[in-house]
N, C-alpha and C positions, 0 to 999 in steps of 0.2 A: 497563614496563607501567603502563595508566593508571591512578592512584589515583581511585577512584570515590566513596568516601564512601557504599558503600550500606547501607541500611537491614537491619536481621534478617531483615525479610520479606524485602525483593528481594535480598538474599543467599541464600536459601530457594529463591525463585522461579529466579533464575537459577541454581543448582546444580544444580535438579532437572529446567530446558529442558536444559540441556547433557548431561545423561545422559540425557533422552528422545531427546533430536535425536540419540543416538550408537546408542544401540542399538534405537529403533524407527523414525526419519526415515530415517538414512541407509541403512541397508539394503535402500530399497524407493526409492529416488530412482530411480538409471537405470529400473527399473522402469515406476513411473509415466511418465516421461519415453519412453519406446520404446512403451507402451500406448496414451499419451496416456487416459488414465486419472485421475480426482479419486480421491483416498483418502477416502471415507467414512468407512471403520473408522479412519483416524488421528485424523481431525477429531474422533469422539467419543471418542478415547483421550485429545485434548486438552481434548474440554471438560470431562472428568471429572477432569480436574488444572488445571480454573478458566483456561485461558488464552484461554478465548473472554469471562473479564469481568474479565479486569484493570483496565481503565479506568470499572467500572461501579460505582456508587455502594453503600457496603457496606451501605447500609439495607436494600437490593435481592438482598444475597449477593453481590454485587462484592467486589472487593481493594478498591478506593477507593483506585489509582495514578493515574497520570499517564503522558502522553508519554514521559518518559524510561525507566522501565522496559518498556513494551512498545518502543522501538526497540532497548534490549538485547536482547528476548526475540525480535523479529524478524529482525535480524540472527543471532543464534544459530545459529536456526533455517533462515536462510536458504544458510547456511556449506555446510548438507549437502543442502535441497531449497528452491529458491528457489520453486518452486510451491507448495509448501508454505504459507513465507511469506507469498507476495503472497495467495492465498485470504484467510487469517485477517485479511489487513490490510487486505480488503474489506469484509471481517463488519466490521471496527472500523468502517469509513469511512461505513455505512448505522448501523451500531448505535449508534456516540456520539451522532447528534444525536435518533434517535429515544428515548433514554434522555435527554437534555437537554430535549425541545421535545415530548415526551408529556404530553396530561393528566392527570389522577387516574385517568379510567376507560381509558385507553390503557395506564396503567403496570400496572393492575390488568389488562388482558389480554396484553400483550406481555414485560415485562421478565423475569418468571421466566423465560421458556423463550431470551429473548436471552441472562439472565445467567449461567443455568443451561448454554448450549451445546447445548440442547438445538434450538434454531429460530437457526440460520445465516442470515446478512443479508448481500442484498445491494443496491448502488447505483446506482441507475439512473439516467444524465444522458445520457451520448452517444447522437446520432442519428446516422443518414447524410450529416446535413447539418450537425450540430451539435457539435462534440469543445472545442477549444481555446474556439470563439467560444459561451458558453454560453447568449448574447443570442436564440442564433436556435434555440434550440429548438422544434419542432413539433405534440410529442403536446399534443394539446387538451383539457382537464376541463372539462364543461358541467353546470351545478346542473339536477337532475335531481328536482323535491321534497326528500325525506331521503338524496336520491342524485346523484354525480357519474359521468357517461357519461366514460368516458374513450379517445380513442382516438387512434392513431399506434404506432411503431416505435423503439425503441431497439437499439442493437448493442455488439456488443465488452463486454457486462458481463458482469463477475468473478461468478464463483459463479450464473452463469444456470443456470436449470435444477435445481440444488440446492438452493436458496437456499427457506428459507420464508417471511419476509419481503424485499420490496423498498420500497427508499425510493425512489419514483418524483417525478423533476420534469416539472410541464407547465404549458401557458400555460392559465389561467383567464380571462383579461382580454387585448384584440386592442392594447394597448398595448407598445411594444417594448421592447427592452434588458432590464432585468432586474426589468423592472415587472411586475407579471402572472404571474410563476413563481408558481407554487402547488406546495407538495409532498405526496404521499400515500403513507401507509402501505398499501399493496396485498398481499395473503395469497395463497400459492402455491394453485392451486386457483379462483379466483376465475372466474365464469364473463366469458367473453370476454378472459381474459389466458391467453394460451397461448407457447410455446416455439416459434422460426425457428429455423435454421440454429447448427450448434455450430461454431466456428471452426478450422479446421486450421494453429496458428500454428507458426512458426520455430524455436521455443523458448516455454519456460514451459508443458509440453505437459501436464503434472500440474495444469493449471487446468482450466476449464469457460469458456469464454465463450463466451453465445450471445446471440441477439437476441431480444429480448422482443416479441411481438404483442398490442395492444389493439386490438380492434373489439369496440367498442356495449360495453366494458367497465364493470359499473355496479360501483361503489365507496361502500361506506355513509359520508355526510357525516360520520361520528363517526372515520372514518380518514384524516381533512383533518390535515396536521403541521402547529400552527403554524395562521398565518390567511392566510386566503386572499389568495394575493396580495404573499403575502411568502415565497414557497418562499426566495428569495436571503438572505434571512435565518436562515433556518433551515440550511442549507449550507455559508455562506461559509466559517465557521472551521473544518468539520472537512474542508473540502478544504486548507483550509491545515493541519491537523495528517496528513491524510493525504500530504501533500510529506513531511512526515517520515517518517511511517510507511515511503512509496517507498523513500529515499532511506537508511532502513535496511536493506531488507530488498534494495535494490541492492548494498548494501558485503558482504555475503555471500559471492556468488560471485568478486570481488575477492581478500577474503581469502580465501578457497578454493583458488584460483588460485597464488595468492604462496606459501600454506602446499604446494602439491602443486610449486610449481616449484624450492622451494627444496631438498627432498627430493629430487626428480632431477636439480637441479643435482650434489647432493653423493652421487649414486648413477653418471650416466651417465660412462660414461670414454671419452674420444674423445679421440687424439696421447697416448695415454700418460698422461693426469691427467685428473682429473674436468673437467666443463665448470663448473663452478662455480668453477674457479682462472681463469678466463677472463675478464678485463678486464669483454668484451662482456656478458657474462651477468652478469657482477656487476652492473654499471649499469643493467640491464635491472630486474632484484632490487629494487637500491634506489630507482629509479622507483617500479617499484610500491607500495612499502614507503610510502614519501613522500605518492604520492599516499591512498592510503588512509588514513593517519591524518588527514593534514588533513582528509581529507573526515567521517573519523569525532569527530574536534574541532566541525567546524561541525554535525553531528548533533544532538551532546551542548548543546550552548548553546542550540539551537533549541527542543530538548525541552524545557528548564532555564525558558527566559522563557515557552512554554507554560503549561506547570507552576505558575509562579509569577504567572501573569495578567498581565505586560507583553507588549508589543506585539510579535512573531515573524515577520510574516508577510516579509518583508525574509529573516529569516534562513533561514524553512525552504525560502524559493524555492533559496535561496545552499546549502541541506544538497542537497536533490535535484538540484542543478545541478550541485555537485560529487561528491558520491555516485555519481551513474549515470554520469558521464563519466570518473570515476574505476577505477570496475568493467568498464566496456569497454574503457578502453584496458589493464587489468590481466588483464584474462580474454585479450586480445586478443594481451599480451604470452605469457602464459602459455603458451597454441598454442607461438609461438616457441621459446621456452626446449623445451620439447618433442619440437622439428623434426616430422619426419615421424609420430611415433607421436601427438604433441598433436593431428593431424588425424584422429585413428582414434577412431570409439565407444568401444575400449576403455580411453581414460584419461578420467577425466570433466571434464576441462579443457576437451572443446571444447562439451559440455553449459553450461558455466559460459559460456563465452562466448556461447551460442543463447541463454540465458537472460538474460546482462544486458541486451542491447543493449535490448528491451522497456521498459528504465527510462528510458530519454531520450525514449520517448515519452508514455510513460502520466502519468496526474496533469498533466496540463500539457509539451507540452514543452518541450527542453531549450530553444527557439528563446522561448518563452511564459516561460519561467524568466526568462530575460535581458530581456527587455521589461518582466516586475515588480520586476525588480531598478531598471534604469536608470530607468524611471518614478519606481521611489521615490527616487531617490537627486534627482533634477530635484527632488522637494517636498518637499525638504528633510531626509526621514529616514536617519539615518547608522546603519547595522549596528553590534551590538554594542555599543550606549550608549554612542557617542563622545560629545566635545567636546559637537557640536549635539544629540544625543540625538532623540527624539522631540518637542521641543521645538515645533520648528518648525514640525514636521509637524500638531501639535495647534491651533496657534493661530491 
């Protein structure tokens, strides 16, 4: 077991996710998952035990943590419902930087109810045309007097439809790449932003994702993030803490997985002896075993340099890249080990595998992962504070 060094709090914290996620998550997972169904009533059972503002600053009524304790508490939680999970680590992914890049009268109308849990946040960047490449974004904001028009389509976002905050990007300026992104803070409710299609996906069926509709959308210039024209600034870093956030709450159903096969390894008897005396099955085990923890080491480090204001983004490509590849092929084993019942609704094994696979794509994918990787390692910067260090990269 990993010696963690945690604190009183996140000793507190995590004690009291692990008995939530046991007797109020896990019991309504399949549930949510055959409904396809958002849990409401969970979400505010969470935010009345503070986990919709761990990351939020305590002047605010935050924990005032960090990365590393919300990828504990996501993974936790992910163990027994990964939609679960991935919602809350949507909230995080609009709510940090609105909580970072608010002004005085922004924080005075928004952050109570962000850090309260009380007003669920979500992030709006993908279009139809726009995912991985986030240059060619579409939806348009035009200065409008004390007002911006804003109009275009977004899709596939988390917590659509629930969500009472969105952090919306769009192009202010007809300049390309990542000039001209503008971000705004937009209120559920807003006249001309309305709800498309709710998504029917594979897996992760206890989410909500739908596509968000702007026409002649007017938005009060006072809900501008940040300055016009520099949305990418206001963004960059919490999609890179959101690869973590992913890349926790992917090693979840992994270990879910690993923990439920190693149980029926040493329960199924087939020739006379459990299938867990079985060569086959063993090395299967210990794959998984293996891959998981590496994955969950590169997590922990990711968080760590987060946390500590050195330079990450190298590592948390390297967390989410191995995390969710990690999870799939572990959920994937898990079926296996299984045989024929691991294909059946009634073990939740093969839920755990409809759910991972979602993590190779979302946040960047795995294909997008690797590309930030080998780019960076070309300019010089070496993962994990080698030799060259950031060095080079700096200079």
């Amino acid at each position: 077991m990993l010696e963690l060094n945690l604190t009183e709090q996140q000793e507190m914290v995590i004690g009291m996710v692990q008995k939530f996620a046991k007797q109020e998550i896990a019991p309504q997972a399949e549930e949510v998952d055959r409904e396809h169904r958002f849990n409401e009533a969970l979400f505010r059972k969470m935010a009345n035990l503070g986990l919709l503002g761990i990351t939020m600053p305590e002047e605010s009524g935050g924990m005032g943590e960090g990365m590393f304790l919300l990828a504990l508490v996501l993974e936790e939680i992910s163990k027994h419902c990964m939609s679960t999970a991935s919602g809350l680590a949507a909230h995080y992914l609009a709510a940090d930087p609105i909580c970072e890049f608010a002004d005085q009268k922004q924080k005075e109308r928004f952050l109570e109810g962000i850090v309260s849990g009380k007003t669920l946040c979500a992030f709006a960047l993908t279009e139809p045309g726009a995912g991985s490449d986030v240059s060619s974004i579409s939806t348009v904001a035009k200065k409008d007097g004390h007002e911006y028009v804003i109009d275009g389509r977004k899709c596939f976002i988390s917590n659509g439809g629930v969500a009472k905050l969105y952090l919306v990007l769009t192009r202010t300026e007809k300049a390309k790449g990542m000039a001209g992104i503008t971000a705004f803070v937009v209120e559920d409710g807003t006249v001309g932003f309305t709800f498309g299609k709710e998504e029917d996906k594979m897996g992760m069926r206890g989410t909500t994702n739908r596509e968000l509709v702007f026409e002649n959308c007017r938005v009060p210039a006072h809900n501008l993030l940040g300055e016009e024209g520099k949305g990418w600034e206001v963004v960059k870093e919490a999609l890179n803490r959101g690869r973590i956030s992913t890349a926790a709450y992917a090693l979840g159903p992994g270990q879910a997985a690993l923990e439920a096969s190693i149980n029926y390894a040493n329960e199924r008897v087939q020739f006379g002896k459990t299938i867990g005396e079985f060569q086959g099955i063993q090395f299967m085990l210990a794959d998984m075993a293996n891959r998981i923890l590496g994955a969950r080491l590169k997590i922990y480090h990711a968080a760590s340099l987060a946390d500590s204001g050195k330079p990450y983004e190298i590592e948390a490509s390297m967390a989410k890249l191995s995390a969710s590849d990690a999870s799939m092929l572990s959920t994937t084993d898990g079926v296996q080990v299984h045989g024929g019942y691991g294909y059946m609704r009634e073990y939740p094994v093969e839920r755990f595998m409809r759910d991972a696979k979602i993590t190779q794509i979302v946040e960047g994918t795995n294909q997008i992962q690797r590309m930030i990787i080998g780019r960076s390692l070309l300019r010089g910067k070496t993962p994990g504070g080698g030799v060259t260090s950031w060095k080079a990269a700096r200079s």
